[in-house]
N, CA, C and O atoms as a GROMACS GRO file, in nm:
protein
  496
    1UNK      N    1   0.082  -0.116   0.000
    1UNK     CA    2   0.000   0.000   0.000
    1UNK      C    3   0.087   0.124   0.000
    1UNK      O    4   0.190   0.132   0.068
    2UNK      N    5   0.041   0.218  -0.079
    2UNK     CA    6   0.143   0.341  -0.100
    2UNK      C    7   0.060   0.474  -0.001
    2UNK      O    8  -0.063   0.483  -0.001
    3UNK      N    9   0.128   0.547   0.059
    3UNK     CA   10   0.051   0.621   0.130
    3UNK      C   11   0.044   0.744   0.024
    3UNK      O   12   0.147   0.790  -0.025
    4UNK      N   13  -0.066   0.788  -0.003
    4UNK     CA   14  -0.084   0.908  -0.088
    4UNK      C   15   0.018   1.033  -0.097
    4UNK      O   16   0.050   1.100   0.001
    5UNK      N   17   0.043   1.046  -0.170
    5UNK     CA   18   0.111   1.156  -0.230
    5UNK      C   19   0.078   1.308  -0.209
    5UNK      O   20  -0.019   1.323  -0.283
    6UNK      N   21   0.097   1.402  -0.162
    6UNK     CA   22   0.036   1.562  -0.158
    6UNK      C   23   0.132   1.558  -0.272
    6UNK      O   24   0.217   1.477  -0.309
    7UNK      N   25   0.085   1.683  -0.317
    7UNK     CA   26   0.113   1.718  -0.482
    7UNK      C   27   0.114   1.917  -0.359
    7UNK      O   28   0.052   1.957  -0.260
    8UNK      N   29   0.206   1.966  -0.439
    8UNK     CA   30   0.210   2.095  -0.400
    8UNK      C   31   0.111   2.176  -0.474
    8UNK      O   32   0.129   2.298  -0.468
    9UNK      N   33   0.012   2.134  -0.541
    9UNK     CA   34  -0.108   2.199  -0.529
    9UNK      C   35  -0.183   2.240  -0.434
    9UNK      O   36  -0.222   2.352  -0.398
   10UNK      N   37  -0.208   2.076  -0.380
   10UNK     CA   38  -0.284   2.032  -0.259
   10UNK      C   39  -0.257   2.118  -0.142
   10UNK      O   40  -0.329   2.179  -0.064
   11UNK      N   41  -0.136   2.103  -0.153
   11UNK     CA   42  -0.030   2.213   0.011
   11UNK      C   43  -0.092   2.368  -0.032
   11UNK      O   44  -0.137   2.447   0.050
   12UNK      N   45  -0.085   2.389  -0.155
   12UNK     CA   46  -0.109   2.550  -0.185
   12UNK      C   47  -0.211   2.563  -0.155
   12UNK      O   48  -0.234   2.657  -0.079
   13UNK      N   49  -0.313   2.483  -0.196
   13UNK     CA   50  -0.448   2.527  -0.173
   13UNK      C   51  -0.493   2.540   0.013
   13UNK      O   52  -0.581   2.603   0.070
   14UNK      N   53  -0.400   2.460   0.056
   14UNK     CA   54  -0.416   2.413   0.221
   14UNK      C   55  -0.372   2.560   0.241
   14UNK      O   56  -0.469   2.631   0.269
   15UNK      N   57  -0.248   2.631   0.235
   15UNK     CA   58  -0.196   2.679   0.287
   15UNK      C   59  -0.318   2.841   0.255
   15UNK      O   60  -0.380   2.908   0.337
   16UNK      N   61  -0.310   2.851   0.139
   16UNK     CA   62  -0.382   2.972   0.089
   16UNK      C   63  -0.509   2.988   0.159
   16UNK      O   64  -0.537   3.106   0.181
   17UNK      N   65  -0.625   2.870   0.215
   17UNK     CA   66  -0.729   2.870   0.308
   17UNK      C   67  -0.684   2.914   0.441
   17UNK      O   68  -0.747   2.991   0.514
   18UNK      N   69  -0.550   2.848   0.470
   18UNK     CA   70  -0.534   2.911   0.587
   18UNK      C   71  -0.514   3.058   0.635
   18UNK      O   72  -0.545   3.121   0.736
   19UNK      N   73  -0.439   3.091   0.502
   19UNK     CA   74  -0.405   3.267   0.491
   19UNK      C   75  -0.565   3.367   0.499
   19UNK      O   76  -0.592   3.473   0.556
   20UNK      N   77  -0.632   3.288   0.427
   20UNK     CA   78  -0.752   3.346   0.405
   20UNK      C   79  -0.857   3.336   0.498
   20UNK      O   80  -0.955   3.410   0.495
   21UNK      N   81  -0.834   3.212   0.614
   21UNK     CA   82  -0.880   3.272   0.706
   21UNK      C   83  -0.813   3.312   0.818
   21UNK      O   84  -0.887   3.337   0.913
   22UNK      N   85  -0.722   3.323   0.831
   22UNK     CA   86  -0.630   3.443   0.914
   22UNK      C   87  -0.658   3.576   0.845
   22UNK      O   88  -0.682   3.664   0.927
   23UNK      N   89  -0.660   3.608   0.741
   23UNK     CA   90  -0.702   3.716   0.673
   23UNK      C   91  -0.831   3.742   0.710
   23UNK      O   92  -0.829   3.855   0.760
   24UNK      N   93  -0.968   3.687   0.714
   24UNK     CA   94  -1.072   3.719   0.731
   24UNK      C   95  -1.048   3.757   0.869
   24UNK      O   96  -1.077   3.875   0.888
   25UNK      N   97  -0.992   3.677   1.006
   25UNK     CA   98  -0.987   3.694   1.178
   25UNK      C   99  -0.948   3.894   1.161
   25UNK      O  100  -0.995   4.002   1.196
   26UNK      N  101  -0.868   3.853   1.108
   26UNK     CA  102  -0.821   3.987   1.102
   26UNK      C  103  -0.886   4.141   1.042
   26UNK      O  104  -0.877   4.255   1.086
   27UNK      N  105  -0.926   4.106   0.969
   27UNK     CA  106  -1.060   4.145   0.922
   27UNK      C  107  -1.167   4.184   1.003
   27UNK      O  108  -1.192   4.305   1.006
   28UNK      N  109  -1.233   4.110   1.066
   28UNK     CA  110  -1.303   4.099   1.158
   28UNK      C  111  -1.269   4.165   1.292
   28UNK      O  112  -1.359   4.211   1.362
   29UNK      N  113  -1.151   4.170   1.326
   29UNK     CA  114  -1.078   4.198   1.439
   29UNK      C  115  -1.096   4.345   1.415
   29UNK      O  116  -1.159   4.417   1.493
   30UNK      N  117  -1.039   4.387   1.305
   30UNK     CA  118  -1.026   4.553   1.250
   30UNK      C  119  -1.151   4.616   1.270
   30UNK      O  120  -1.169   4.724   1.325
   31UNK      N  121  -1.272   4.513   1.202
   31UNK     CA  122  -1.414   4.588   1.256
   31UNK      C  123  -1.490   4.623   1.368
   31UNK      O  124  -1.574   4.710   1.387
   32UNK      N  125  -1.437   4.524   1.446
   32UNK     CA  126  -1.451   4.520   1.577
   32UNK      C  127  -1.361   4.637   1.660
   32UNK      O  128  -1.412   4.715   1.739
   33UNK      N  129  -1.225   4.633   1.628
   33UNK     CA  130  -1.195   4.723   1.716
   33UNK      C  131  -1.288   4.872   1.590
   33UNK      O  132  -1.406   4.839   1.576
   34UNK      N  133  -1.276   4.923   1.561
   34UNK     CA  134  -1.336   5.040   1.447
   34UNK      C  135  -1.506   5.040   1.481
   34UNK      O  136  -1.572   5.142   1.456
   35UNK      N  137  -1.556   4.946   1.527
   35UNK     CA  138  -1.654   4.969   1.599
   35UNK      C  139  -1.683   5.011   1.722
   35UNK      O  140  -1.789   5.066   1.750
   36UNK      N  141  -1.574   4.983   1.820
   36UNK     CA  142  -1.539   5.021   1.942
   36UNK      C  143  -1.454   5.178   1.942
   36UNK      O  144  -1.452   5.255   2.038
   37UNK      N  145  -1.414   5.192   1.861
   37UNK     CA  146  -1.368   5.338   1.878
   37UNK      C  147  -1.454   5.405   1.833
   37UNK      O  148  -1.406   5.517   1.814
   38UNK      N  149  -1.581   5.399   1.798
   38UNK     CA  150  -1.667   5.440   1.721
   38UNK      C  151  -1.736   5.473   1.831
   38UNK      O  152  -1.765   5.590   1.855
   39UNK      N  153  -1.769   5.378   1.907
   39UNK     CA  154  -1.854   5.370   2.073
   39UNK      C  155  -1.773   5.454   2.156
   39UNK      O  156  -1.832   5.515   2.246
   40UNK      N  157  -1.673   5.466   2.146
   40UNK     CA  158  -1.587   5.560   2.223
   40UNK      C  159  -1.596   5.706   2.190
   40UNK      O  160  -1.618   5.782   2.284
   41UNK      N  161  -1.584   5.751   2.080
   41UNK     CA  162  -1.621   5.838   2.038
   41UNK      C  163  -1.760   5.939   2.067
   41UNK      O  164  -1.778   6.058   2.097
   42UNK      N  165  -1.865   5.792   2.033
   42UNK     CA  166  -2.006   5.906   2.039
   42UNK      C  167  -2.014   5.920   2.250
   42UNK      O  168  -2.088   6.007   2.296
   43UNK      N  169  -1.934   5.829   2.346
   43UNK     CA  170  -1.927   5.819   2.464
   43UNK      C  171  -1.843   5.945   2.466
   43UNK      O  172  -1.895   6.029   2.538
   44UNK      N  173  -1.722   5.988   2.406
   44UNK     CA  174  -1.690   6.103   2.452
   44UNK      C  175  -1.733   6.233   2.475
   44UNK      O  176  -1.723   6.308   2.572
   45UNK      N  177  -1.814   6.250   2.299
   45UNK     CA  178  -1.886   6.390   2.270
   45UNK      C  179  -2.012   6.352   2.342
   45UNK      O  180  -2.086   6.449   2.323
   46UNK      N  181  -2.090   6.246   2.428
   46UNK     CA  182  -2.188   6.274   2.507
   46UNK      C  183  -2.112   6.348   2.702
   46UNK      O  184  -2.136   6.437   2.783
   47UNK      N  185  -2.049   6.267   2.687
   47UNK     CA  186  -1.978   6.314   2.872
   47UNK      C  187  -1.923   6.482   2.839
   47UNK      O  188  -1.935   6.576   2.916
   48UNK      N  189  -1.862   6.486   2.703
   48UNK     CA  190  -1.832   6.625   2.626
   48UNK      C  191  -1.917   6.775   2.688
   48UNK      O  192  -1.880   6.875   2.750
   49UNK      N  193  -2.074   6.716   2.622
   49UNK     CA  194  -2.196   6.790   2.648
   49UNK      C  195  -2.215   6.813   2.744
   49UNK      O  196  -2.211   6.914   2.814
   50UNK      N  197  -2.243   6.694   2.759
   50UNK     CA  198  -2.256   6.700   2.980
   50UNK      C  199  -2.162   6.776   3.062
   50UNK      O  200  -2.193   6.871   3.134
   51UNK      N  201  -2.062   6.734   3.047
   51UNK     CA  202  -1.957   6.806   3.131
   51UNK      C  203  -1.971   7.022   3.103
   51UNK      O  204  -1.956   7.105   3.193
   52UNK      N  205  -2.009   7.055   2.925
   52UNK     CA  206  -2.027   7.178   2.907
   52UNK      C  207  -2.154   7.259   2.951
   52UNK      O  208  -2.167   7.381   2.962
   53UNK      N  209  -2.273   7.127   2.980
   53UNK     CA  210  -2.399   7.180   3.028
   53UNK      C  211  -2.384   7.197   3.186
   53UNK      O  212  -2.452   7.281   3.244
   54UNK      N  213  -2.270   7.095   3.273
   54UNK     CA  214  -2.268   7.146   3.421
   54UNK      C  215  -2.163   7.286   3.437
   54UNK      O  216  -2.130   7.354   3.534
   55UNK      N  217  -2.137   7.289   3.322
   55UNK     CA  218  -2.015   7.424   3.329
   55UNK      C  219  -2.138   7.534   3.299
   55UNK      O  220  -2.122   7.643   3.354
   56UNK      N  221  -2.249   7.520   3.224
   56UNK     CA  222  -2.347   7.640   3.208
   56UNK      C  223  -2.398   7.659   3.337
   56UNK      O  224  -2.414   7.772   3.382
   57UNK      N  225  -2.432   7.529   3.419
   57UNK     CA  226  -2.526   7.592   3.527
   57UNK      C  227  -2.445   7.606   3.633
   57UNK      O  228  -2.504   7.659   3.728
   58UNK      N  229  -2.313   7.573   3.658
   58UNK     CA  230  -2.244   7.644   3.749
   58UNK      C  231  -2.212   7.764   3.760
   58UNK      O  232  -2.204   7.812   3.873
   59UNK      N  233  -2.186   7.846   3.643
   59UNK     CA  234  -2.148   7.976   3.580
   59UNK      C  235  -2.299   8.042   3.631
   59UNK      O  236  -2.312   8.117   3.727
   60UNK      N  237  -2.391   8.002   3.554
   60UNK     CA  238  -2.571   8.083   3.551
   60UNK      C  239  -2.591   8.081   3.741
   60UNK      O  240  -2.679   8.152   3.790
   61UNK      N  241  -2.511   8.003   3.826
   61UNK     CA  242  -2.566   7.970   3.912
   61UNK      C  243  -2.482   8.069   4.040
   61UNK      O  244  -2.520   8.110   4.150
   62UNK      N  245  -2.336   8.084   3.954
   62UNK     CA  246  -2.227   8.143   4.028
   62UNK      C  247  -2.283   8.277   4.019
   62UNK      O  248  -2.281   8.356   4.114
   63UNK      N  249  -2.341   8.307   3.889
   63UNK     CA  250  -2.345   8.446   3.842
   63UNK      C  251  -2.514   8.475   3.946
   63UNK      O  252  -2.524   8.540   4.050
   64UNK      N  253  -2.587   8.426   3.895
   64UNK     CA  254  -2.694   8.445   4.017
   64UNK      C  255  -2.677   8.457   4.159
   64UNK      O  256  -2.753   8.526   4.227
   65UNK      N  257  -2.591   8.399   4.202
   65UNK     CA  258  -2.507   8.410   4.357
   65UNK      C  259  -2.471   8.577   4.395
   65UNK      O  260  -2.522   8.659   4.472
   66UNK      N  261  -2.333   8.582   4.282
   66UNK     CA  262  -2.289   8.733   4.283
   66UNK      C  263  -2.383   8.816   4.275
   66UNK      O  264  -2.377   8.911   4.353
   67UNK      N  265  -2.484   8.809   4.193
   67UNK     CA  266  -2.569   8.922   4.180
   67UNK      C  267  -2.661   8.943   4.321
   67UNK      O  268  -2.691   9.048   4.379
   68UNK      N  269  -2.696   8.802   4.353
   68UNK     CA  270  -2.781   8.851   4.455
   68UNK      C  271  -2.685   8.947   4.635
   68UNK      O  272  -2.719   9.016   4.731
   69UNK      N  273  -2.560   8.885   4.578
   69UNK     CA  274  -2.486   8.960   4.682
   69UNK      C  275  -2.436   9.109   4.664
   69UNK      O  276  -2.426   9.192   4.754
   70UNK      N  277  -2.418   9.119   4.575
   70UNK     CA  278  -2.435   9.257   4.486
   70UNK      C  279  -2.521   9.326   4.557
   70UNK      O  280  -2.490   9.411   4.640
   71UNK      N  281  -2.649   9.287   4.524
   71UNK     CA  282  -2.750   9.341   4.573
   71UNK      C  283  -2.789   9.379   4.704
   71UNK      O  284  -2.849   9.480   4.739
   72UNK      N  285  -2.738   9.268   4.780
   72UNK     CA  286  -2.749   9.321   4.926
   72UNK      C  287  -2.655   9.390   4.998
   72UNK      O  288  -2.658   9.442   5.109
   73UNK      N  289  -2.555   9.379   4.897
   73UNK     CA  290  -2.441   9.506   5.013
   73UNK      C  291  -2.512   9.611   4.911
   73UNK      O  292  -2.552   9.709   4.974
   74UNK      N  293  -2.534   9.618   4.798
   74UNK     CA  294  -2.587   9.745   4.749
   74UNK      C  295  -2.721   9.799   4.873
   74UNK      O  296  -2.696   9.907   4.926
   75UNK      N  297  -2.791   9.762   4.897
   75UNK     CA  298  -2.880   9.759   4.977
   75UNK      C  299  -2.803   9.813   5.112
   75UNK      O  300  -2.791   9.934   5.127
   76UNK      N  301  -2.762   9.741   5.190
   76UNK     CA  302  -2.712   9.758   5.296
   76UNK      C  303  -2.601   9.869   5.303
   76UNK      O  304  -2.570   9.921   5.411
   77UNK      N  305  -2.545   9.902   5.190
   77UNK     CA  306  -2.502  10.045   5.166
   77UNK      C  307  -2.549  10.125   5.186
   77UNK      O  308  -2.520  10.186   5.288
   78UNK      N  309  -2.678  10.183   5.076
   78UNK     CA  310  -2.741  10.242   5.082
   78UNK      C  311  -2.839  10.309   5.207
   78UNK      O  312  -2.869  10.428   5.221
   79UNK      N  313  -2.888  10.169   5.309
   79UNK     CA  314  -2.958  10.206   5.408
   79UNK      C  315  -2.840  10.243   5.512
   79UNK      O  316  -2.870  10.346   5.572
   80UNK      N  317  -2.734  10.198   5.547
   80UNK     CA  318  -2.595  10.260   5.629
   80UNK      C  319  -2.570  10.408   5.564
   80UNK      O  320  -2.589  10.494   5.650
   81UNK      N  321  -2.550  10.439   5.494
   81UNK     CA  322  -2.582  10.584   5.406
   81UNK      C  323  -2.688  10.710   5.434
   81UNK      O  324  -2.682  10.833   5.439
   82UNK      N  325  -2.793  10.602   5.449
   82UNK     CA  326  -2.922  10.712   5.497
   82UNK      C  327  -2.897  10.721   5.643
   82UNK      O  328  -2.886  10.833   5.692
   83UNK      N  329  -2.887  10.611   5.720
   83UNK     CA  330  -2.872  10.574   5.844
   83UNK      C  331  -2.777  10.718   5.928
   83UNK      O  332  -2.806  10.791   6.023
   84UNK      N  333  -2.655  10.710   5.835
   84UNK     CA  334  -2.543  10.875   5.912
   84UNK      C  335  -2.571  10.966   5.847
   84UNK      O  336  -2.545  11.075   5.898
   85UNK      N  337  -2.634  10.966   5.714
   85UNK     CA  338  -2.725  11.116   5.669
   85UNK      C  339  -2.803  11.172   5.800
   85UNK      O  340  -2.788  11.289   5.836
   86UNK      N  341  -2.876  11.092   5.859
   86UNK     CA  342  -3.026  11.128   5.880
   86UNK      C  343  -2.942  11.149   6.061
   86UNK      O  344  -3.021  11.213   6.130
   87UNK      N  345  -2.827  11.115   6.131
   87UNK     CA  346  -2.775  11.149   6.222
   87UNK      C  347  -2.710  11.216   6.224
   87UNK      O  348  -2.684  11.270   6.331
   88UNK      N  349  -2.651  11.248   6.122
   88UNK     CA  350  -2.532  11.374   6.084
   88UNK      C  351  -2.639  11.517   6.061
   88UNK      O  352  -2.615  11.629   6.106
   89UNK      N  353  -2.739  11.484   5.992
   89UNK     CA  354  -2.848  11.622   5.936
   89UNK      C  355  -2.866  11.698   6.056
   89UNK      O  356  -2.852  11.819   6.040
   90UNK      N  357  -2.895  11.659   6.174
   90UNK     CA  358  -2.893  11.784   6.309
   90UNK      C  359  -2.760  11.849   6.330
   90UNK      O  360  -2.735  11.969   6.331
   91UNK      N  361  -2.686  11.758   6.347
   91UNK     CA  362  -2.571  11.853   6.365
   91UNK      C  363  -2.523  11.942   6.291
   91UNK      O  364  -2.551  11.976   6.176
   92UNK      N  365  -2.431  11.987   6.382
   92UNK     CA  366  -2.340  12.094   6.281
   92UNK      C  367  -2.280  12.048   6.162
   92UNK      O  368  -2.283  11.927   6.138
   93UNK      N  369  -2.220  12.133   6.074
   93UNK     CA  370  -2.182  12.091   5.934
   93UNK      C  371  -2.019  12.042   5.971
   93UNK      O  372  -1.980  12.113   6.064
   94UNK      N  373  -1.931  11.961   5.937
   94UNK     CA  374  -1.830  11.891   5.955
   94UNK      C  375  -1.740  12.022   5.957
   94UNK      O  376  -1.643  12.015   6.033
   95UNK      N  377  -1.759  12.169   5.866
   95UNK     CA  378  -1.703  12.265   5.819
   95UNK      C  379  -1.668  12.329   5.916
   95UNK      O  380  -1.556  12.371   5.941
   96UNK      N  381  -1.800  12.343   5.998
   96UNK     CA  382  -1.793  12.425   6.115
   96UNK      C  383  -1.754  12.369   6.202
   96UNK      O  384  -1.675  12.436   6.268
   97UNK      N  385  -1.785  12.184   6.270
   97UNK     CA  386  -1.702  12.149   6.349
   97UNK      C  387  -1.537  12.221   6.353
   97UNK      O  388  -1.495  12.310   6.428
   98UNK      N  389  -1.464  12.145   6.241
   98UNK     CA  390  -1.348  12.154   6.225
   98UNK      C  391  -1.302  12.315   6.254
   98UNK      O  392  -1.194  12.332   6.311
   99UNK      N  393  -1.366  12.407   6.222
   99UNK     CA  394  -1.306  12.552   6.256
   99UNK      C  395  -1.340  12.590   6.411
   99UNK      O  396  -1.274  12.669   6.479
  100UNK      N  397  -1.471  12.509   6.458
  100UNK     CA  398  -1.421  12.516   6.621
  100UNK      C  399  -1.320  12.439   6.692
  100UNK      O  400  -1.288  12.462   6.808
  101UNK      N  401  -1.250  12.304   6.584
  101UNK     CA  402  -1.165  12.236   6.650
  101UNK      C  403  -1.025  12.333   6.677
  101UNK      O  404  -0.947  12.353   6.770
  102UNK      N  405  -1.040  12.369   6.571
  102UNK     CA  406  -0.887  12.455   6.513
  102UNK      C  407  -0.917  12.598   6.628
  102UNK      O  408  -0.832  12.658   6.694
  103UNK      N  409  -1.056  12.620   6.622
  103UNK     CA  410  -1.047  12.790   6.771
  103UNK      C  411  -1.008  12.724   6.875
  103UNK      O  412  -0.921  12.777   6.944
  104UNK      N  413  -1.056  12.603   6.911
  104UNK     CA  414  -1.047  12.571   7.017
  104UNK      C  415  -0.899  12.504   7.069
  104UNK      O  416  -0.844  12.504   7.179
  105UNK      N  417  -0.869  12.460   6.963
  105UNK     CA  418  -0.689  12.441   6.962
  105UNK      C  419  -0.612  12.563   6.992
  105UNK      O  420  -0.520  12.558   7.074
  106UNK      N  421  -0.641  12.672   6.932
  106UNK     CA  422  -0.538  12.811   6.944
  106UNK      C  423  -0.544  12.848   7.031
  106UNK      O  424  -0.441  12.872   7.093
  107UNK      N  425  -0.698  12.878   7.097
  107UNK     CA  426  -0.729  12.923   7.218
  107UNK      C  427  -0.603  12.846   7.358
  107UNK      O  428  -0.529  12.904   7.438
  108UNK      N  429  -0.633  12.674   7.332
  108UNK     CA  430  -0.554  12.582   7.446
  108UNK      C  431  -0.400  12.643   7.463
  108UNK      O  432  -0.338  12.667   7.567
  109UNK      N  433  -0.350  12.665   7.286
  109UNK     CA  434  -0.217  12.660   7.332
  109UNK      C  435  -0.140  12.819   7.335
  109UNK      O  436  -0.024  12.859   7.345
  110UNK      N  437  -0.261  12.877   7.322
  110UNK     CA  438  -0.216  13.038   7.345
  110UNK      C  439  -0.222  13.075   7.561
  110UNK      O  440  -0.163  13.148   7.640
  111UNK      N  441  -0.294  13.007   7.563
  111UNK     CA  442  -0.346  12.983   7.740
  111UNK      C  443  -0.239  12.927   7.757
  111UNK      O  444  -0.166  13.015   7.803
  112UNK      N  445  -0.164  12.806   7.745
  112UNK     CA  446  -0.050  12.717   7.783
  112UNK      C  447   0.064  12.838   7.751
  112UNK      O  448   0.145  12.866   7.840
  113UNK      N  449   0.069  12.899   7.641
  113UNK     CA  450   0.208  12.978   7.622
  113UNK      C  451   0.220  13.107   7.743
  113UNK      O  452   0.322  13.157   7.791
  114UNK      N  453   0.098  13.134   7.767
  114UNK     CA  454   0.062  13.242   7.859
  114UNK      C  455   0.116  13.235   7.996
  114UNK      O  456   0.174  13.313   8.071
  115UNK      N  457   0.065  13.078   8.003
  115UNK     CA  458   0.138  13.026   8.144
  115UNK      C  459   0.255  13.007   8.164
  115UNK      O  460   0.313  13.006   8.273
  116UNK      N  461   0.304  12.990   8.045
  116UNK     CA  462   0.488  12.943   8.045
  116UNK      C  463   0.515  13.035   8.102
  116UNK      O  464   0.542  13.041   8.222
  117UNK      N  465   0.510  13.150   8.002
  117UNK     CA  466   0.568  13.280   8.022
  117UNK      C  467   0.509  13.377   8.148
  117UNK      O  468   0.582  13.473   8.175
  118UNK      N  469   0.443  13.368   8.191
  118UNK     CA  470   0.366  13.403   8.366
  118UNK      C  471   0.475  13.378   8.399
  118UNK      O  472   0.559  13.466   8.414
  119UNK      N  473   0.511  13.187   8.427
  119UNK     CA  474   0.597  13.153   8.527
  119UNK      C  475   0.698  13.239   8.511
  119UNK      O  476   0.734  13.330   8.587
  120UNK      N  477   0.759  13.191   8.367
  120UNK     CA  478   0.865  13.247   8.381
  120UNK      C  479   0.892  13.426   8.420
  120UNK      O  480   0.966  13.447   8.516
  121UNK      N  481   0.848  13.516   8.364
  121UNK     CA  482   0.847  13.666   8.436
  121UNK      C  483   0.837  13.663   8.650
  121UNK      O  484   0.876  13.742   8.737
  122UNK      N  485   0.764  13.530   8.653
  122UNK     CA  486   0.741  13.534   8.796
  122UNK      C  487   0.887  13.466   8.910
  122UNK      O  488   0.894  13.452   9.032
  123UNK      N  489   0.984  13.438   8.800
  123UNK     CA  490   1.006  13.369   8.843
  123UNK      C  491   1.180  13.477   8.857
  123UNK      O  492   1.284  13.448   8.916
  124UNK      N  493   1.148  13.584   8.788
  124UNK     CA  494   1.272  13.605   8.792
  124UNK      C  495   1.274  13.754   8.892
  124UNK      O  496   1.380  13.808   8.920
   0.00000   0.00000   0.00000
């Protein structure tokens, strides 16, 4: 009995199926990953959005914050404002204070020089 013969056809054709389906794995492999970066992709530009829509309402939310604080020292200005208007309005004018500070200064140290000089004439 003769054991059959392969003929290098036979081998070619063996070998070329095998290429061809290593070729197809691969193939397949390529679509697969190209499908997955694909999923990656529309996953990025969604977290993308998201991440730019919590940046709107932090901003709309920061900015509503400031304003309302704005508002209340504006407020609380304003009524501290009226508040020493409306205690300052009896008194004298700051103008006139200050020119009785200044009489009343000259007056002190013209009295003090007076006394120096007392002593001293008294003394001699």
């Amino acid at each position: 009995m003769s054991v059959p013969a392969q003929t290098y056809g036979e081998m070619d054709l063996r070998y070329d199926a095998r290429v061809a389906d290593a070729m197809n794995r691969v193939l397949e492999a390529e679509r697969a990953a190209q499908s997955a970066v694909a999923d990656c992709e529309r996953q990025m530009h969604l977290s993308l959005e998201q991440a730019r829509q919590r940046r709107r309402t932090i901003l709309e939310r920061a900015h509503d914050r400031i304003m309302a604080l704005h508002l209340r020292a504006a407020q609380t200005l304003e009524r501290r404002t009226a508040d020493i208007l409306a205690r300052h309005k009896d008194a004298a004018s700051p103008v006139a204070a200050a020119g009785a500070d200044r009489a009343h200064f000259k007056a002190a140290i013209e009295k003090f020089a007076e006394r120096l000089t007392c002593r001293a004439e008294e003394e001699l």
